[in-house]
C-alpha positions as CSV (number, residue, x, y, z in Angstrom):
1,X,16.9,145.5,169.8
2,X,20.0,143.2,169.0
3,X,20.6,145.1,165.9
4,X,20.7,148.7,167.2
5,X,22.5,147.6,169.8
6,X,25.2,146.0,166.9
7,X,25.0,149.1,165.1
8,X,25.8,151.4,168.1
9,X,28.6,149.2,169.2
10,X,30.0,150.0,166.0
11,X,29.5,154.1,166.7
12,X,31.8,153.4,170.2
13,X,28.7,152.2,172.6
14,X,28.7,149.2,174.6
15,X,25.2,149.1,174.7
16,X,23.6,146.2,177.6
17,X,20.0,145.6,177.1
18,X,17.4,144.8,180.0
19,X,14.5,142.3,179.4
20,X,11.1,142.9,180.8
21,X,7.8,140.8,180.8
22,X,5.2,143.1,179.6
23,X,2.3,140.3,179.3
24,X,3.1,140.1,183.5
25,X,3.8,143.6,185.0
26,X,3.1,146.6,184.7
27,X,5.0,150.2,184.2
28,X,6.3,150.8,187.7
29,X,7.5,147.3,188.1
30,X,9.7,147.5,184.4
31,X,10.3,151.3,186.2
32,X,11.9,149.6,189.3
33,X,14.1,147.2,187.3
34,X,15.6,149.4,185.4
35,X,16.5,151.8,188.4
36,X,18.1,149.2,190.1
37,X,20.2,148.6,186.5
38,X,21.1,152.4,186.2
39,X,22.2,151.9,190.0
40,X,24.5,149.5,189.4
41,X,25.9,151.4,186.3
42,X,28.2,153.8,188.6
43,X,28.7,156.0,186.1
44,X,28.2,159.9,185.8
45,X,25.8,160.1,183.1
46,X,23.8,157.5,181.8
47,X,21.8,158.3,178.4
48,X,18.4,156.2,177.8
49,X,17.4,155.5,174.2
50,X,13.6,153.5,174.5
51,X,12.0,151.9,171.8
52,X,7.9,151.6,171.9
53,X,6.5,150.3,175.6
54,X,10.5,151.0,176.5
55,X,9.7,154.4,175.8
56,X,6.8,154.2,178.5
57,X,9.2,152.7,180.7
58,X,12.0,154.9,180.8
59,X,9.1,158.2,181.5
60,X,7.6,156.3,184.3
61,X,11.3,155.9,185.4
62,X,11.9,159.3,185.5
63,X,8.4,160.1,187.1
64,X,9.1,158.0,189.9
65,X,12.7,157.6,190.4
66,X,14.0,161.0,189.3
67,X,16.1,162.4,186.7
68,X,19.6,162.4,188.7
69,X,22.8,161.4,186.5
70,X,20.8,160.9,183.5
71,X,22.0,162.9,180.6
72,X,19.9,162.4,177.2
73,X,16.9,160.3,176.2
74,X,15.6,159.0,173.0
75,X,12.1,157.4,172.2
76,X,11.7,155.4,169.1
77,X,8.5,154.8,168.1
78,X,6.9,155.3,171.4
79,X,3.0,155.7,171.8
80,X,3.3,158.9,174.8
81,X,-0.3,160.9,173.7
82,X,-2.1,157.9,172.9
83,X,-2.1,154.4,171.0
84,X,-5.3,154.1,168.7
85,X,-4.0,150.3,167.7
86,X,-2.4,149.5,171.0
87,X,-6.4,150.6,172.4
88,X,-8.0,148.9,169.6
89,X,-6.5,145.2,170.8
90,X,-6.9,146.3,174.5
91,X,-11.0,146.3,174.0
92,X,-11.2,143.6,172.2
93,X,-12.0,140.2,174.5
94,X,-9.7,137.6,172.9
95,X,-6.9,139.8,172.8
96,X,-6.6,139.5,176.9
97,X,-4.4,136.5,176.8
98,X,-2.4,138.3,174.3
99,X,-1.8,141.6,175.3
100,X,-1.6,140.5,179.7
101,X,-1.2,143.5,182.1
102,X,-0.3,145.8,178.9
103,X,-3.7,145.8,178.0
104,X,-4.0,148.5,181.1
105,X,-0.9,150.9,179.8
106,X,-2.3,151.5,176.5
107,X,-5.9,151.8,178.1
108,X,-4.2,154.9,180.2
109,X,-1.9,157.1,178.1
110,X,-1.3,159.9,177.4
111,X,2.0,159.9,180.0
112,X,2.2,163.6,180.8
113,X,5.1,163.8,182.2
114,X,7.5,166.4,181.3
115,X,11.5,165.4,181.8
116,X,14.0,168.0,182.5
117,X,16.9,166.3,180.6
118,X,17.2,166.5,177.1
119,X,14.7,164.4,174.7
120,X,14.5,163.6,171.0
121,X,11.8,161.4,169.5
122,X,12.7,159.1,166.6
123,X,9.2,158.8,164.6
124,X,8.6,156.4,161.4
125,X,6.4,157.0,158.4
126,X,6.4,153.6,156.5
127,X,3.0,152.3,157.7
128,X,3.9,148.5,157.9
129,X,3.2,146.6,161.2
130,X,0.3,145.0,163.0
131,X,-1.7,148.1,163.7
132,X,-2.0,148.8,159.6
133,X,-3.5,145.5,159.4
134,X,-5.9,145.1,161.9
135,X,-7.2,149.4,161.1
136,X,-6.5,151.9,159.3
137,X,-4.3,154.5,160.8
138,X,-4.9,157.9,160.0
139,X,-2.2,160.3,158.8
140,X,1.3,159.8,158.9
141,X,2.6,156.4,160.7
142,X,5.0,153.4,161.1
143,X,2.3,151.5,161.1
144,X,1.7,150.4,164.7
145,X,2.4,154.1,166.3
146,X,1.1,157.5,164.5
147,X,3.3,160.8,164.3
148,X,1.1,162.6,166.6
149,X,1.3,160.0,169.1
150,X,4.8,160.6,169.7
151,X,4.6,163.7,170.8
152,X,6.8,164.4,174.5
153,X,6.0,167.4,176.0
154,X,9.5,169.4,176.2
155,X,10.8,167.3,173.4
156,X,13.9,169.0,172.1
157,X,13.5,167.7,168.8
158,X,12.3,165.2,166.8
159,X,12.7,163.7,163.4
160,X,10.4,161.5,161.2
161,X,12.3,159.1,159.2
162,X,11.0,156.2,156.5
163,X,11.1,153.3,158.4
164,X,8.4,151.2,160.0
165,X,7.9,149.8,163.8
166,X,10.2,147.6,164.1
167,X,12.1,148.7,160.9
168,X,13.3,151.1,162.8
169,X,15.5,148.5,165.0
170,X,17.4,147.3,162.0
171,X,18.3,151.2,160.4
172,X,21.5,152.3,160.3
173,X,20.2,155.7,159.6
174,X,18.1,155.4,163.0
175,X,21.0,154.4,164.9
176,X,23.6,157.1,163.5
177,X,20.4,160.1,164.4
178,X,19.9,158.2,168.0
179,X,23.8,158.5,168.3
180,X,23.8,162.0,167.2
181,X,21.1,163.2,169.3
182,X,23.1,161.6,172.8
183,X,26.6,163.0,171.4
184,X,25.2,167.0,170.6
185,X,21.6,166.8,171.6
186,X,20.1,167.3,168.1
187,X,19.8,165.0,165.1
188,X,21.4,165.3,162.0
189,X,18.2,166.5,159.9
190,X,18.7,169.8,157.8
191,X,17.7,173.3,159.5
192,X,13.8,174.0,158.1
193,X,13.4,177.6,159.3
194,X,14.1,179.0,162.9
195,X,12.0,178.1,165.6
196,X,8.7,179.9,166.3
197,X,7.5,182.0,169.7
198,X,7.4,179.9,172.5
199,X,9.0,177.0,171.2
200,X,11.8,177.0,173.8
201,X,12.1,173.9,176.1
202,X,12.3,174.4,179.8
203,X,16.5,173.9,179.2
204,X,16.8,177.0,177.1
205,X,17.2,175.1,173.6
206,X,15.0,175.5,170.7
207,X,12.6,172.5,170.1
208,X,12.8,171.2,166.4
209,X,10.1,169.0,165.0
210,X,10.8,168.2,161.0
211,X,11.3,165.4,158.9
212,X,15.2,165.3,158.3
213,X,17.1,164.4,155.6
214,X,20.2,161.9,155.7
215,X,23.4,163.4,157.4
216,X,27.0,162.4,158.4
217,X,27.3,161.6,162.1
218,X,29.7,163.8,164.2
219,X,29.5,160.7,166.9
220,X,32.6,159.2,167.5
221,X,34.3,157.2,169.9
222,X,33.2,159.3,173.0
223,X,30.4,157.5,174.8
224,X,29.5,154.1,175.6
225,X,26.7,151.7,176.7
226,X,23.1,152.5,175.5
227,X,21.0,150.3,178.2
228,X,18.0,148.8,176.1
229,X,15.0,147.2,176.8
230,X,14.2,144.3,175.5
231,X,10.7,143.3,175.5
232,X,8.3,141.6,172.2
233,X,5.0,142.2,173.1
234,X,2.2,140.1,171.0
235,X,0.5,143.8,170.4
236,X,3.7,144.3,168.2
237,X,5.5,146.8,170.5
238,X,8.7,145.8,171.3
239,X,9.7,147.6,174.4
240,X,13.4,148.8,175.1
241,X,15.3,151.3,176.3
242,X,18.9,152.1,176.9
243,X,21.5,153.9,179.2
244,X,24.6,154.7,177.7
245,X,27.7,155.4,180.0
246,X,29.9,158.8,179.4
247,X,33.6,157.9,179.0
248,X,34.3,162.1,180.2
Protein backbone atom coordinates (compact mmCIF):
# COMPACT_ATOMS: atom_id res chain seq x y z
CA UNK A 1 0.00 0.00 0.00
CA UNK A 2 3.24 2.20 0.26
CA UNK A 3 2.96 3.10 -3.19
CA UNK A 4 -0.65 4.47 -3.32
CA UNK A 5 -0.10 6.04 -0.45
CA UNK A 6 3.29 7.87 -2.32
CA UNK A 7 1.23 8.50 -5.24
CA UNK A 8 -1.65 10.21 -3.23
CA UNK A 9 0.70 12.22 -1.20
CA UNK A 10 1.65 13.60 -4.45
CA UNK A 11 -2.29 14.46 -5.28
CA UNK A 12 -2.23 16.64 -1.72
CA UNK A 13 -3.09 13.52 0.80
CA UNK A 14 -1.24 12.73 3.75
CA UNK A 15 -2.30 9.43 3.69
CA UNK A 16 -1.38 7.17 7.32
CA UNK A 17 -1.82 3.52 6.95
CA UNK A 18 -3.11 1.03 9.74
CA UNK A 19 -1.61 -2.55 10.00
CA UNK A 20 -3.70 -5.50 10.80
CA UNK A 21 -2.94 -9.26 11.44
CA UNK A 22 -5.39 -11.09 9.24
CA UNK A 23 -3.73 -14.76 9.88
CA UNK A 24 -4.89 -13.77 13.88
CA UNK A 25 -8.25 -11.89 14.06
CA UNK A 26 -11.03 -11.60 12.62
CA UNK A 27 -13.34 -8.72 10.91
CA UNK A 28 -14.77 -7.00 13.93
CA UNK A 29 -11.45 -6.93 15.68
CA UNK A 30 -9.53 -5.14 12.41
CA UNK A 31 -13.35 -3.18 12.67
CA UNK A 32 -12.49 -1.96 16.26
CA UNK A 33 -8.95 -0.80 15.43
CA UNK A 34 -9.70 1.14 12.88
CA UNK A 35 -12.59 2.95 14.82
CA UNK A 36 -10.38 3.81 17.46
CA UNK A 37 -7.87 5.36 14.48
CA UNK A 38 -10.83 7.34 12.83
CA UNK A 39 -11.45 8.49 16.59
CA UNK A 40 -8.38 9.88 17.07
CA UNK A 41 -8.42 11.56 13.56
CA UNK A 42 -10.60 14.73 14.93
CA UNK A 43 -11.41 15.71 11.91
CA UNK A 44 -14.90 16.51 10.13
CA UNK A 45 -14.86 14.11 7.41
CA UNK A 46 -12.76 11.31 7.07
CA UNK A 47 -12.82 9.36 3.44
CA UNK A 48 -11.83 5.50 3.52
CA UNK A 49 -10.21 4.01 0.37
CA UNK A 50 -9.79 -0.19 1.15
CA UNK A 51 -7.98 -2.37 -0.83
CA UNK A 52 -9.02 -6.30 -0.81
CA UNK A 53 -9.71 -7.78 2.95
CA UNK A 54 -9.42 -3.77 3.81
CA UNK A 55 -12.35 -3.46 1.87
CA UNK A 56 -14.17 -6.11 4.20
CA UNK A 57 -12.82 -4.17 6.92
CA UNK A 58 -13.92 -0.76 6.41
CA UNK A 59 -17.97 -2.41 5.66
CA UNK A 60 -17.84 -4.23 8.87
CA UNK A 61 -16.71 -0.85 10.20
CA UNK A 62 -19.55 0.84 9.08
CA UNK A 63 -21.91 -2.08 10.05
CA UNK A 64 -20.98 -1.93 13.50
CA UNK A 65 -19.57 1.40 14.32
CA UNK A 66 -21.73 3.61 12.05
CA UNK A 67 -21.33 5.90 9.27
CA UNK A 68 -20.93 9.39 11.29
CA UNK A 69 -18.19 11.94 9.83
CA UNK A 70 -17.25 9.65 7.19
CA UNK A 71 -17.56 11.23 3.84
CA UNK A 72 -16.50 8.76 0.69
CA UNK A 73 -15.28 5.22 0.40
CA UNK A 74 -13.39 3.34 -2.15
CA UNK A 75 -12.85 -0.52 -2.53
CA UNK A 76 -10.05 -1.69 -4.60
CA UNK A 77 -10.18 -5.05 -5.53
CA UNK A 78 -12.37 -6.13 -2.73
CA UNK A 79 -14.13 -9.65 -2.76
CA UNK A 80 -17.97 -8.14 -1.19
CA UNK A 81 -20.45 -10.96 -3.19
CA UNK A 82 -18.08 -13.67 -2.91
CA UNK A 83 -14.40 -14.97 -3.35
CA UNK A 84 -14.28 -18.28 -5.52
CA UNK A 85 -10.21 -18.30 -4.96
CA UNK A 86 -10.19 -16.79 -1.50
CA UNK A 87 -12.97 -20.17 -0.90
CA UNK A 88 -10.94 -22.35 -2.89
CA UNK A 89 -7.68 -22.12 -0.30
CA UNK A 90 -10.12 -21.83 2.66
CA UNK A 91 -11.28 -25.75 1.96
CA UNK A 92 -8.34 -26.89 1.35
CA UNK A 93 -6.47 -28.58 4.62
CA UNK A 94 -2.87 -27.35 4.24
CA UNK A 95 -3.90 -24.05 3.49
CA UNK A 96 -5.05 -23.54 7.49
CA UNK A 97 -1.65 -22.43 8.63
CA UNK A 98 -1.63 -20.16 5.74
CA UNK A 99 -4.72 -18.44 5.49
CA UNK A 100 -5.33 -18.29 9.93
CA UNK A 101 -8.67 -16.79 11.06
CA UNK A 102 -9.25 -15.42 7.29
CA UNK A 103 -10.01 -18.73 6.31
CA UNK A 104 -13.59 -17.96 8.14
CA UNK A 105 -14.19 -14.36 6.21
CA UNK A 106 -13.96 -15.69 2.81
CA UNK A 107 -15.96 -18.88 3.99
CA UNK A 108 -18.91 -16.18 4.88
CA UNK A 109 -19.25 -13.44 2.24
CA UNK A 110 -21.31 -12.01 0.61
CA UNK A 111 -21.14 -8.69 3.16
CA UNK A 112 -24.66 -7.23 2.55
CA UNK A 113 -24.40 -4.40 3.98
CA UNK A 114 -25.55 -1.29 2.26
CA UNK A 115 -23.53 2.15 3.37
CA UNK A 116 -25.30 5.40 3.13
CA UNK A 117 -22.14 7.51 2.28
CA UNK A 118 -20.91 7.60 -1.08
CA UNK A 119 -19.06 4.38 -2.69
CA UNK A 120 -17.02 3.65 -5.83
CA UNK A 121 -15.40 0.34 -6.49
CA UNK A 122 -12.06 0.19 -8.31
CA UNK A 123 -12.17 -3.26 -10.26
CA UNK A 124 -9.04 -4.88 -12.33
CA UNK A 125 -9.15 -6.98 -15.47
CA UNK A 126 -5.57 -8.21 -15.96
CA UNK A 127 -5.97 -11.74 -14.51
CA UNK A 128 -2.44 -12.11 -12.93
CA UNK A 129 -2.28 -13.15 -9.14
CA UNK A 130 -2.45 -16.29 -7.03
CA UNK A 131 -6.04 -17.16 -7.64
CA UNK A 132 -5.23 -17.48 -11.76
CA UNK A 133 -2.72 -19.93 -10.76
CA UNK A 134 -4.10 -22.15 -8.48
CA UNK A 135 -7.97 -22.11 -10.92
CA UNK A 136 -9.26 -20.74 -13.49
CA UNK A 137 -11.34 -17.73 -12.92
CA UNK A 138 -14.23 -17.28 -14.94
CA UNK A 139 -14.99 -13.98 -16.79
CA UNK A 140 -13.41 -10.85 -16.33
CA UNK A 141 -10.77 -10.53 -13.31
CA UNK A 142 -7.55 -9.26 -11.66
CA UNK A 143 -6.76 -12.42 -11.16
CA UNK A 144 -7.34 -13.12 -7.39
CA UNK A 145 -10.88 -11.17 -7.29
CA UNK A 146 -13.60 -11.39 -10.35
CA UNK A 147 -15.67 -8.29 -11.56
CA UNK A 148 -18.86 -9.57 -10.26
CA UNK A 149 -17.38 -10.06 -6.96
CA UNK A 150 -17.06 -6.54 -6.42
CA UNK A 151 -20.23 -5.60 -6.63
CA UNK A 152 -21.51 -3.14 -3.34
CA UNK A 153 -24.95 -2.74 -3.05
CA UNK A 154 -25.63 1.15 -3.43
CA UNK A 155 -22.31 1.51 -5.11
CA UNK A 156 -22.37 4.91 -6.83
CA UNK A 157 -20.07 3.92 -9.44
CA UNK A 158 -17.58 1.79 -10.46
CA UNK A 159 -14.86 1.50 -12.97
CA UNK A 160 -12.85 -1.56 -14.32
CA UNK A 161 -9.41 -0.66 -15.14
CA UNK A 162 -6.35 -2.98 -16.62
CA UNK A 163 -4.41 -3.68 -13.79
CA UNK A 164 -4.05 -6.82 -11.70
CA UNK A 165 -4.41 -7.49 -7.64
CA UNK A 166 -1.93 -5.99 -6.47
CA UNK A 167 -1.06 -4.12 -9.65
CA UNK A 168 -3.50 -2.04 -8.78
CA UNK A 169 -1.31 -0.68 -5.64
CA UNK A 170 1.44 0.55 -7.81
CA UNK A 171 -1.02 2.50 -10.73
CA UNK A 172 -0.95 5.92 -11.10
CA UNK A 173 -4.09 5.72 -13.06
CA UNK A 174 -5.70 3.88 -9.91
CA UNK A 175 -4.64 6.48 -7.64
CA UNK A 176 -5.62 9.72 -9.80
CA UNK A 177 -9.62 7.69 -10.22
CA UNK A 178 -9.39 6.84 -6.24
CA UNK A 179 -8.57 10.62 -5.83
CA UNK A 180 -11.19 11.69 -8.21
CA UNK A 181 -13.89 9.66 -6.84
CA UNK A 182 -13.12 11.27 -2.88
CA UNK A 183 -12.70 14.96 -4.45
CA UNK A 184 -16.35 14.84 -6.77
CA UNK A 185 -17.76 11.49 -6.00
CA UNK A 186 -17.35 9.99 -9.56
CA UNK A 187 -14.35 8.72 -11.47
CA UNK A 188 -12.95 10.11 -14.32
CA UNK A 189 -14.25 7.30 -16.95
CA UNK A 190 -16.13 8.66 -20.07
CA UNK A 191 -20.14 8.99 -19.86
CA UNK A 192 -21.50 5.41 -21.68
CA UNK A 193 -25.19 6.34 -21.91
CA UNK A 194 -27.53 7.65 -19.08
CA UNK A 195 -28.39 5.55 -16.35
CA UNK A 196 -31.32 3.12 -16.64
CA UNK A 197 -34.77 2.83 -14.31
CA UNK A 198 -34.04 2.30 -10.92
CA UNK A 199 -30.56 2.76 -10.95
CA UNK A 200 -30.55 5.56 -8.39
CA UNK A 201 -28.70 5.07 -5.04
CA UNK A 202 -30.37 5.72 -1.85
CA UNK A 203 -28.40 9.49 -1.96
CA UNK A 204 -30.26 10.55 -5.00
CA UNK A 205 -27.07 10.04 -7.55
CA UNK A 206 -27.12 7.96 -10.48
CA UNK A 207 -25.00 4.67 -10.04
CA UNK A 208 -22.43 4.18 -12.94
CA UNK A 209 -20.92 0.80 -13.58
CA UNK A 210 -18.45 0.94 -16.94
CA UNK A 211 -15.09 0.42 -17.80
CA UNK A 212 -13.55 4.05 -18.12
CA UNK A 213 -11.14 5.33 -20.19
CA UNK A 214 -8.01 7.48 -18.94
CA UNK A 215 -8.90 11.03 -17.73
CA UNK A 216 -7.25 14.20 -16.28
CA UNK A 217 -7.77 14.53 -12.50
CA UNK A 218 -9.74 17.59 -11.26
CA UNK A 219 -8.11 16.66 -7.63
CA UNK A 220 -5.99 19.13 -6.31
CA UNK A 221 -4.64 20.25 -3.20
CA UNK A 222 -7.93 20.14 -1.17
CA UNK A 223 -7.98 16.99 0.94
CA UNK A 224 -5.59 15.11 2.92
CA UNK A 225 -4.82 11.74 4.70
CA UNK A 226 -6.22 8.51 3.05
CA UNK A 227 -5.99 6.03 6.22
CA UNK A 228 -4.94 2.65 4.69
CA UNK A 229 -4.81 -0.73 5.75
CA UNK A 230 -1.99 -2.50 5.60
CA UNK A 231 -2.25 -6.08 5.72
CA UNK A 232 -0.34 -9.13 3.21
CA UNK A 233 -2.21 -12.06 3.63
CA UNK A 234 -0.54 -15.48 2.29
CA UNK A 235 -4.12 -15.95 0.22
CA UNK A 236 -2.66 -12.86 -1.81
CA UNK A 237 -5.12 -10.27 -0.50
CA UNK A 238 -3.45 -7.47 0.78
CA UNK A 239 -5.90 -5.72 3.09
CA UNK A 240 -6.04 -1.82 3.45
CA UNK A 241 -8.00 0.87 3.83
CA UNK A 242 -7.79 4.58 4.25
CA UNK A 243 -9.35 7.70 5.83
CA UNK A 244 -8.50 10.85 4.30
CA UNK A 245 -9.00 14.12 6.43
CA UNK A 246 -11.01 17.31 4.66
CA UNK A 247 -8.85 20.40 4.89
CA UNK A 248 -12.77 22.55 4.48
Amino acid sequence: MQGLRLLLSRRGYAAAALDYRSLRQDLDEHARRLAARVAGLHEPAIHLVGHSLGGLVILRYLRTHGEQGIGRIVLMGTPVRACMAGVRLANMAATERLLGTSRDIWRGLPDDYRPQCELGVIAGSRPWGLGRLMMHLPGTNDGVVRLEETEVAGMRDRIVLPVSHSGMLLSARVAREVAAFIERGAFEHEERGAPGPGSRNASGHGNRDTSGDDGRSAFEHHDRAPFEHDDRGASGHDGRAAPARDRH
